[in-house]
N, C-alpha and C positions, 0 to 999 in steps of 0.2 A: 731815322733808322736806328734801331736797336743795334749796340755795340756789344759785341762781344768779346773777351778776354780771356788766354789764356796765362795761366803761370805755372811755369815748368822749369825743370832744371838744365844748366848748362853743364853735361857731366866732367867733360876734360876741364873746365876751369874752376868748378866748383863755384858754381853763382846760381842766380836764379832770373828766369827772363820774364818779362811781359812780353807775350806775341800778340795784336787786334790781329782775328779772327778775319774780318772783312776786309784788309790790305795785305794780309799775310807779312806784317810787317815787324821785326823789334823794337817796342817801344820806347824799352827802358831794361837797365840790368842792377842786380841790387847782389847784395851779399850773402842778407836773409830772405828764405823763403818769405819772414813777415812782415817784413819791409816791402815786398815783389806784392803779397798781396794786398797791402793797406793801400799803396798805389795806385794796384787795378781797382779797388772798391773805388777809391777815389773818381776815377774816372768814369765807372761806372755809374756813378751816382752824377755826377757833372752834365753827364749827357741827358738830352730834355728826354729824350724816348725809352731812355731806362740802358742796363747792359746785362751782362750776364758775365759770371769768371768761372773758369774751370780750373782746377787745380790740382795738376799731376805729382803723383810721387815722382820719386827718383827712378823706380823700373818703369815709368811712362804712362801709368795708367790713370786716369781720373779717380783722384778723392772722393772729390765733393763737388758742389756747384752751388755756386750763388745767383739769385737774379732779385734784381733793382730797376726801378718803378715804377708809375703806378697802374700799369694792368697787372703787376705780377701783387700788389695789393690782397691779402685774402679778405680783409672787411671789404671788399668792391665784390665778392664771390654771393650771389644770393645762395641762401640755402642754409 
């Protein structure tokens, strides 16, 4: 099953969390946001079925998104 990750801020401590998406669980807390996502890549990429991270600012809202692999592949896209 494809994992997915979020990484968001914890605002009263000032940190930043990994939540997986599918246990609704914390996975891990870091200090930097880039540290929180080199992490979630990590795991992302760990898993056979690929993952996906989300990455919220500080007011909550998604960045950006990443997904990892290989259906998310674009050389596997004919056309």
């Amino acid at each position: 099953m494809k994992k997915e990750f979020v990484v968001g801020p914890v605002t009263e401590e000032k940190i930043w969390k990994i939540t997986d998406c599918n246990s609704k669980k914390i996975i891990g807390t870091y200090k930097l946001q880039k540290e929180a996502f080199e992490q979630a890549r990590k795991k992302a990429k760990e898993n056979p079925d690929g993952g996906e991270i989300s990455l919220q600012a500080r007011n909550g809202k998604i960045r950006l998104k990443h997904s990892y692999g290989k259906e998310n592949d674009p050389r596997n896209i004919k056309g």
